[in-house]
C-alpha positions as CSV (number, residue, x, y, z in Angstrom):
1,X,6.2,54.2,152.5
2,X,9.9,52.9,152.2
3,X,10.8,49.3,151.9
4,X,13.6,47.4,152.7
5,X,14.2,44.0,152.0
6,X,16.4,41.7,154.7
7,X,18.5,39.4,153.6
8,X,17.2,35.6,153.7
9,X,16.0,35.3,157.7
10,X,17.7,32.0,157.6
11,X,21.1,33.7,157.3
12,X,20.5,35.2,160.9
13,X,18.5,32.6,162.5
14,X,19.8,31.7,165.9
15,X,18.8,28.8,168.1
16,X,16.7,30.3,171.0
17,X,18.2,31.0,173.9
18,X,16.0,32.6,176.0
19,X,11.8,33.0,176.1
20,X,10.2,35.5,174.7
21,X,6.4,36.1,174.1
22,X,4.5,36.0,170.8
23,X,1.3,34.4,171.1
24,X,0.1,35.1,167.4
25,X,-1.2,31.2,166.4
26,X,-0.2,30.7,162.7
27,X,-1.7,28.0,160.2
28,X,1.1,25.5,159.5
29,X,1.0,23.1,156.1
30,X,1.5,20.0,158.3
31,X,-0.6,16.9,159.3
32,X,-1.3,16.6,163.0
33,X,-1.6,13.7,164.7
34,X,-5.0,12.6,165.4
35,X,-6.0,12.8,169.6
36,X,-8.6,11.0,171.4
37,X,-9.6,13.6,173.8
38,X,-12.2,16.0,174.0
39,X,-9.9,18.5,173.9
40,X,-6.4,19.6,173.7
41,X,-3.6,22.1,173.5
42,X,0.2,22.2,171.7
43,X,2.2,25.3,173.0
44,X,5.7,26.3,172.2
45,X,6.7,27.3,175.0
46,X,9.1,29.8,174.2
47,X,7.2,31.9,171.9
48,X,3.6,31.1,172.9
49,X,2.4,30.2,169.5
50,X,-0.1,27.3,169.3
51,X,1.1,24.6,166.9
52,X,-1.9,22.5,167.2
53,X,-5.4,23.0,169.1
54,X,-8.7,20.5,169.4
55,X,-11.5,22.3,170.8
56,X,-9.4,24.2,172.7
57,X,-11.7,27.0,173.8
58,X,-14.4,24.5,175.1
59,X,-15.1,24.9,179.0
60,X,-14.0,21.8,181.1
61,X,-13.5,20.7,184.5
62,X,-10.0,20.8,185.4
63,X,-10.3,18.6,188.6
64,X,-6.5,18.6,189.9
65,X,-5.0,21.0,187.4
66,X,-6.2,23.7,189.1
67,X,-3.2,23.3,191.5
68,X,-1.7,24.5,188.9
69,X,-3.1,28.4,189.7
70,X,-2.9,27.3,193.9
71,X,0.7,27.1,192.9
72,X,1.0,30.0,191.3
73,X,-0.8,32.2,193.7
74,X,1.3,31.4,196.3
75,X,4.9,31.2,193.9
76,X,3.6,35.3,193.8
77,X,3.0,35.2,197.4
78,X,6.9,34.2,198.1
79,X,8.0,36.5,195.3
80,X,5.9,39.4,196.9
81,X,7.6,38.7,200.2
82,X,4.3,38.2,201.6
83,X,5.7,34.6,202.6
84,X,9.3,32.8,202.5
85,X,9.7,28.5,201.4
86,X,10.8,28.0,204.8
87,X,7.6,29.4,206.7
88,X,6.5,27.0,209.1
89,X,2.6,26.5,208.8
90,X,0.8,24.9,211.3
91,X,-2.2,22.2,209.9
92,X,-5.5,22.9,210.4
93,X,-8.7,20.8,211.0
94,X,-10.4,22.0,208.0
95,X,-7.0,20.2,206.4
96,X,-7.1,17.1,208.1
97,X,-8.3,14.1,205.5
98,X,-10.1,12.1,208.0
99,X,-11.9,14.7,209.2
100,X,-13.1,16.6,206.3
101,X,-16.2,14.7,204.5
102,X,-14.9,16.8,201.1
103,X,-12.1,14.8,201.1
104,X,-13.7,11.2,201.2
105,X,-12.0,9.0,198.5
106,X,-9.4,12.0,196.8
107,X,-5.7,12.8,197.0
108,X,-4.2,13.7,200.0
109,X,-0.7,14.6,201.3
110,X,-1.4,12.6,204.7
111,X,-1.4,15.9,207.0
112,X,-1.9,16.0,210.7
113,X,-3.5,18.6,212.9
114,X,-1.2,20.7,214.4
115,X,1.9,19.6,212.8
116,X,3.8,22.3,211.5
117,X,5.2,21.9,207.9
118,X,7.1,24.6,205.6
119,X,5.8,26.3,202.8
120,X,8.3,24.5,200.3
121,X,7.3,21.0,201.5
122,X,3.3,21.7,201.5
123,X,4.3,22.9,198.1
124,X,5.7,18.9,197.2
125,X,2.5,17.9,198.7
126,X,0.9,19.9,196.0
127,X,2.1,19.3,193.1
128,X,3.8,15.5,194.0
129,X,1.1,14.0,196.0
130,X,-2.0,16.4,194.1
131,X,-2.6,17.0,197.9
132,X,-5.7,18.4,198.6
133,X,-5.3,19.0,202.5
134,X,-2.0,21.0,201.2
135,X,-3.8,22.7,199.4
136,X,-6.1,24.2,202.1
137,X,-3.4,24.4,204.4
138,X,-1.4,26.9,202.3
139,X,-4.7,28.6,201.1
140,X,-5.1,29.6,204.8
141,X,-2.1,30.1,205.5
142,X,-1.7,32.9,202.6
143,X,-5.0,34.3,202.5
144,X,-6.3,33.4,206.1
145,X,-9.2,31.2,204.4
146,X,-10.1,28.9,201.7
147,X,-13.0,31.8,200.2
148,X,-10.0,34.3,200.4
149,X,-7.4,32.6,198.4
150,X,-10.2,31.5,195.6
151,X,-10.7,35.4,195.0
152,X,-6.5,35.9,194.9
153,X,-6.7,33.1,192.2
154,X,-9.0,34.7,190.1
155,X,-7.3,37.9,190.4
156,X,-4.5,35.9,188.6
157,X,-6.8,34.7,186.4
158,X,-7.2,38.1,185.1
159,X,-3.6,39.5,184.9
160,X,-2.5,36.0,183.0
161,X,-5.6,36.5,180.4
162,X,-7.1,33.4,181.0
163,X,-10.9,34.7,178.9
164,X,-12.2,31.3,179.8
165,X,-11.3,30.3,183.4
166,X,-12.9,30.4,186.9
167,X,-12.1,28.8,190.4
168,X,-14.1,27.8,193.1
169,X,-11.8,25.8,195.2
170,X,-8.5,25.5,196.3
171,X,-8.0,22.2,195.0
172,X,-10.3,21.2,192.1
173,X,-12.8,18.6,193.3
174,X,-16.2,19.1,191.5
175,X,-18.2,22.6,191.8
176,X,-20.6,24.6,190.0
177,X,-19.2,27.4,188.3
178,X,-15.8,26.0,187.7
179,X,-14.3,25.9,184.7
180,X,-11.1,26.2,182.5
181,X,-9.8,25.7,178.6
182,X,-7.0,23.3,177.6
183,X,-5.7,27.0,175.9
184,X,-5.8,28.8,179.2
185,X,-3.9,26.1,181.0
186,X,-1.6,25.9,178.1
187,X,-0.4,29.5,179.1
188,X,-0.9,29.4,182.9
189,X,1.7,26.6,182.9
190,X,4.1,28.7,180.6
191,X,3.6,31.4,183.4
192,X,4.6,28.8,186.0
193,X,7.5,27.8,183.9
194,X,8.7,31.3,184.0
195,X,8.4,32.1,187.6
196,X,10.9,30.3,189.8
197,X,12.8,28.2,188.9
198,X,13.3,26.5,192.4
199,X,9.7,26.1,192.5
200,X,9.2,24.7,188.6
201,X,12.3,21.9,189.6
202,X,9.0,20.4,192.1
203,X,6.9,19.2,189.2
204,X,9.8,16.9,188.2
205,X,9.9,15.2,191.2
206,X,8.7,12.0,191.0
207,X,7.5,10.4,194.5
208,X,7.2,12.2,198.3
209,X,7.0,10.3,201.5
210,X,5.1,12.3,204.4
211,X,4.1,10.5,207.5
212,X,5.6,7.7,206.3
213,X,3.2,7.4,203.3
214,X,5.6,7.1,200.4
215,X,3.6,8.4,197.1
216,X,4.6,8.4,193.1
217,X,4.0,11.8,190.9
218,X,1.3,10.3,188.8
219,X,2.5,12.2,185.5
220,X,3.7,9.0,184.6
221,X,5.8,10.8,181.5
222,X,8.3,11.6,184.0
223,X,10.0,8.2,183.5
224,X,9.7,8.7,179.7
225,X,13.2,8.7,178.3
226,X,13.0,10.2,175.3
227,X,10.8,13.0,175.8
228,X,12.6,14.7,178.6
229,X,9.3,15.7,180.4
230,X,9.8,18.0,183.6
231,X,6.4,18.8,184.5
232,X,3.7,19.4,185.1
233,X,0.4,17.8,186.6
234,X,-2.7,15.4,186.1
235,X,-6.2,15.6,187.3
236,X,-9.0,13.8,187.3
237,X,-12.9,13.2,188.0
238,X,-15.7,11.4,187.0
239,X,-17.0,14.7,184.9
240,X,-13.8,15.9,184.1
241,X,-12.3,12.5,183.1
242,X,-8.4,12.0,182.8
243,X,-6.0,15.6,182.0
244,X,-2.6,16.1,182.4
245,X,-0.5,19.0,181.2
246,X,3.5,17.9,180.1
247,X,5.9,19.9,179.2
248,X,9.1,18.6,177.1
249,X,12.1,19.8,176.8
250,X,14.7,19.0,173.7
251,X,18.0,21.4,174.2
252,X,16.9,24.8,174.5
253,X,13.2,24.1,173.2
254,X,10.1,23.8,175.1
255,X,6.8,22.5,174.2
256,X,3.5,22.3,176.6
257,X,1.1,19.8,176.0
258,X,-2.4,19.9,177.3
259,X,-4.9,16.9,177.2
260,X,-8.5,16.9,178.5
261,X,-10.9,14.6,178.7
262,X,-8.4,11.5,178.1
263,X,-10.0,8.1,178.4
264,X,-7.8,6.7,180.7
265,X,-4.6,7.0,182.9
266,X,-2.3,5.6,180.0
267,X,-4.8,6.7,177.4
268,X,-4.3,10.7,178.3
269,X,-0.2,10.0,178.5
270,X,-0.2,8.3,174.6
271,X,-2.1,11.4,173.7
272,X,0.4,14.0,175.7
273,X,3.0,11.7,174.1
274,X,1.7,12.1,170.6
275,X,1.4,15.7,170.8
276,X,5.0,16.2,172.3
277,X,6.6,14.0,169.8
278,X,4.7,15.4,166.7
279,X,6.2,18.8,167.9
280,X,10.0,17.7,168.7
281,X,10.2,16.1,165.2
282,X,8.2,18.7,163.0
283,X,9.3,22.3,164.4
284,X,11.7,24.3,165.4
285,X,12.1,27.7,167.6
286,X,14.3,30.3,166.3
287,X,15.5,33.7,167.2
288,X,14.9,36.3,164.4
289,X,15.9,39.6,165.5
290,X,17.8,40.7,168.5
291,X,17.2,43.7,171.2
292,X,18.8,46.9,169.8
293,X,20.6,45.1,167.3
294,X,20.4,47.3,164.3
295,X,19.2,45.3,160.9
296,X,19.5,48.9,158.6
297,X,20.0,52.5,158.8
298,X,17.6,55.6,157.7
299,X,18.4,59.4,156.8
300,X,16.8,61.4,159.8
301,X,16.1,64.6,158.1
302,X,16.6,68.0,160.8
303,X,18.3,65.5,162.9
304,X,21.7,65.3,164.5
305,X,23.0,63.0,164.4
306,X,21.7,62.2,160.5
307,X,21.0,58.8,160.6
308,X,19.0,56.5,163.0
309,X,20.0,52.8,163.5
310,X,16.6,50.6,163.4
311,X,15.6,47.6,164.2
312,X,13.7,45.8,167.1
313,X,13.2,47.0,170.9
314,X,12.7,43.5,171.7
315,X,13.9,39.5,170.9
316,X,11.9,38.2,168.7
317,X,11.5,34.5,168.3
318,X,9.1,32.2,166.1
319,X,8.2,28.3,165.8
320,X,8.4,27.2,162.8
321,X,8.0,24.2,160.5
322,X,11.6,22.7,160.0
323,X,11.3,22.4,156.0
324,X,9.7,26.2,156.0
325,X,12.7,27.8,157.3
326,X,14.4,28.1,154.1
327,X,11.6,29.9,152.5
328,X,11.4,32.9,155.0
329,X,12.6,36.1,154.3
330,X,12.4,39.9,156.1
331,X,12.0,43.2,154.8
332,X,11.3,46.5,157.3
333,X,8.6,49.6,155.8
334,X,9.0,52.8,156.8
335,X,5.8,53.8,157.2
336,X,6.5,57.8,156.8
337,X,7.6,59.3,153.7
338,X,10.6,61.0,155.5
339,X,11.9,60.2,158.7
340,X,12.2,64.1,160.4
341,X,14.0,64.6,164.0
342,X,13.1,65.0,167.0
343,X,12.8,60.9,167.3
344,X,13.3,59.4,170.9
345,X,14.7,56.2,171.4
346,X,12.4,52.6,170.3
347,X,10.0,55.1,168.7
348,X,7.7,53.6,166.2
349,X,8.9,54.3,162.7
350,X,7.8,51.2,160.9
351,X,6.9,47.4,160.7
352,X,9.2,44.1,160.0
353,X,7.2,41.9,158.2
354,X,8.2,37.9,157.4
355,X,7.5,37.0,154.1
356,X,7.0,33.4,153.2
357,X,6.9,32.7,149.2
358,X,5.3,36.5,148.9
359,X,2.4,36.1,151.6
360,X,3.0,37.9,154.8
361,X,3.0,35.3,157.8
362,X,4.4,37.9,160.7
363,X,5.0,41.4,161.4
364,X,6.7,43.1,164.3
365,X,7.1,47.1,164.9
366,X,10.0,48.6,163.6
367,X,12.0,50.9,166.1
368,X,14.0,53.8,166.0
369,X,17.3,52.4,168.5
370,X,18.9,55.9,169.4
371,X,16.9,59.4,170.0
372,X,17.5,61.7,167.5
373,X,18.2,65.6,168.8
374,X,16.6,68.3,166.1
375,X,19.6,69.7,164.3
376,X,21.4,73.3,164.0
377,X,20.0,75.7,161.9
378,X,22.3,75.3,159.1
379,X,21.5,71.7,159.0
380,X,17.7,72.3,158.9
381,X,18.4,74.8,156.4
382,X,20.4,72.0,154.2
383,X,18.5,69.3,154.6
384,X,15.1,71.7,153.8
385,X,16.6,73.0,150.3
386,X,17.7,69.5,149.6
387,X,14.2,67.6,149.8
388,X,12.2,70.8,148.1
389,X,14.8,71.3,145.5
């Protein structure tokens, strides 16, 4: 194997610009805060790494937070043209608060039978108002019933890798068999944040009036100043106690906070709060290598042309503790003892590894950027004479 050692990663280091995933969790030397919660999720949001986790694989109740996945499911129903934001869907009974016993006592948007409301607004009533007549009124409308659109969200469920998640309602009121992770919603909301963003902009909203009941987003971080929260949802019930899910952003960095089993209305926000801050003030997110930017050059042996740029086929970005950064450095290992054409382009040749004080914290394949064409018969005949002799 050939090494190469990079010059010090903080000489390339950009700010990030744009997400990418890398959901490899890495231990950092740092103090955490300390959360009152049973359990609870940091996320950058950019790179997927988890900066800090309690119990984060423990199976809760995510009473309203599973609007988060209703959402979702129909976000993909819009994107799949199955539906538009301006469809017009007319209200149900099953949807009506005062005639649904399910409903007693929860969130509602207010809905009417027979009204007709658009997608886009039913979507406000979702996420603003934690609606759970919207919620069945969209459910029908996209999957025709309530039992239909439960199945489309565990369908999701399994494309987004979410190991410790299943639904069995629309909305999130209490059922057997349903259950989520603070780690699974820490990446369903990253998947929201990436969808739309004309969709996304909803969770900042802070009050709806339907009917001409005027109601405030209870993610009371929204008024938060410093934080700069955007999004994205509470929830609770008596077994699930208090969650909410906030999401911070500080120039082009995002975090995701996840808190469940808070104590209290205020008591979850500190805790969200904690997280978020903790993160802002300890970390940042930084692009390491670019797409088909080339960070050395190898001998291709047979080949023409003779030499292969190589480098990553994709951006790679990492979180990382601020005072760590200087510390960092890159070298790339060809992993065959010669490189020998044919080579197509972003083939596998080798790994990047980060280096931090001589233990290995990340490594990334190394690519091949161009194809390489086998060479002319004199050239073979060179290059063969020159490595035997």
């Amino acid at each position: 194997m050939k090494r190469r050692q990079l010059a010090s990663v903080t000489l390339f280091l950009v700010l990030v610009s744009q997400a990418h995933a890398d959901e490899n969790a890495m231990p950092f030397p740092l103090t955490p805060p300390t959360i009152d919660a049973a359990s609870w999720v940091l996320m950058d949001s950019t790179t997927g790494q988890i900066l800090t986790e309690g119990h984060a694989d423990d199976r809760r109740n995510p009473a309203s937070l599973t609007k988060l996945m209703t959402g979702y499911v129909v976000d993909r129903a819009i994107d799949n043209h199955h539906i538009t934001r301006d469809d017009r869907v007319t209200v149900g009974h099953d949807a009506w608060g005062a005639g649904n016993p399910v409903f007693k006592g929860s969130s509602l948007m207010f809905l009417k039978p027979g009204e007709k409301v658009s997608v886009r607004d039913l979507s406000r009533g979702v996420i603003i108002d934690s609606g759970n007549d919207a919620c069945v009124a969209l459910a029908d409308y996209v999957a025709g019933s309530e039992a239909n659109f439960v199945k489309m969200m565990n369908e999701y469920v399994g494309k987004l890798g979410l190991t410790n998640t299943h639904f069995e309602t629309v909305h999130g009121l209490d059922a057997p068999g349903q259950y989520t992770t603070a780690r699974d919603l820490a990446k369903l909301s990253r998947a929201i944040i990436k969808g739309e963003p004309d969709f996304y902009q909803m969770y900042s909203e802070k009050s709806l009036t339907w009917n001409g009941i005027t109601q405030q987003n209870r993610n009371g971080l929204l008024w938060d100043k410093t934080l700069h929260v955007d999004g994205l949802k509470t929830g609770h019930t008596e077994s699930a106690g208090f969650n909410i899910i906030a999401s911070s952003v500080e120039g082009q960095r995002r975090l995701i906070a996840v808190i469940m089993g808070g104590k209290s209305p205020k008591g979850r926000e500190e805790q969200a709060r904690k997280l978020l801050t903790w993160g802002q003030n300890n970390f940042d997110t930084v692009q390491l290598f670019h797409a088909g930017k080339a960070i050395g050059h190898e001998t291709v042996w047979y080949g023409n042309p003779h030499q292969v740029d190589v480098g990553s086929d994709k951006d790679i970005y990492l979180s990382l503790p601020r005072d760590q950064l200087k510390n960092i450095k890159a070298k790339y290992v060809i992993e065959r003892k010669d490189l020998e054409a044919p080579l197509k382009a972003n083939e596998q040749v080798g790994t990047i590894q980060l280096i931090d004080h001589d233990k290995q914290i990340a490594s990334y394949p190394l690519m091949a950027l161009q194809p390489v064409e086998t060479a002319g018969l004199f050239t073979r005949m060179h290059d063969y004479l020159k490595l035997k002799f």
